[in-house]
C-alpha positions as CSV (number, residue, x, y, z in Angstrom):
1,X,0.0,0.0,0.0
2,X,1.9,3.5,-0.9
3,X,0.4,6.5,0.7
4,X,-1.9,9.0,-0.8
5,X,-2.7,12.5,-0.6
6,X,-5.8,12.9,2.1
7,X,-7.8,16.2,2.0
8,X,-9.4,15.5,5.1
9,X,-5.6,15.2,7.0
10,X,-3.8,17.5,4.4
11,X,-1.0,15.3,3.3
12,X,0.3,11.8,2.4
13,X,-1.1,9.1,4.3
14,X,-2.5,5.7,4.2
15,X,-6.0,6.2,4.8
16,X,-9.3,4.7,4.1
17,X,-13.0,5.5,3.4
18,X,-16.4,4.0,3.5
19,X,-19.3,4.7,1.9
20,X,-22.9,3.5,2.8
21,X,-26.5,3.4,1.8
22,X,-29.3,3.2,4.3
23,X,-33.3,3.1,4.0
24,X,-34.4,5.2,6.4
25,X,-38.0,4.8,7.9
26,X,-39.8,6.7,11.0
27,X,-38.3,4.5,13.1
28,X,-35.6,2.5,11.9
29,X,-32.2,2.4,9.5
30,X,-31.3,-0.8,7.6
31,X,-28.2,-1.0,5.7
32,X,-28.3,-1.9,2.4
33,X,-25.0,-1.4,1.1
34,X,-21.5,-0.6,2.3
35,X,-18.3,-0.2,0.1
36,X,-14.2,0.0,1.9
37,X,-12.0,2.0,-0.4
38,X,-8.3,1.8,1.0
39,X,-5.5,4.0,-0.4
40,X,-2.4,2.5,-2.8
């Protein structure tokens, strides 16, 4: 894994991000999908 520029920490690092989509309802959240992007 080589380290990437993060804008959220303002310089190289090896970092990662997820992303998810939830339904949403008056009282409760269910996942539908999640996604792990890693740097490098």
């Amino acid at each position: 894994m080589t380290r990437q520029y993060c804008g959220a920490l303002g310089e190289r690092a090896n970092y990662q991000v997820t992303v998810a989509v939830h339904a949403v309802g008056d009282t409760a959240s269910f996942p539908l999908q999640q996604r792990l992007f890693l740097s490098g």
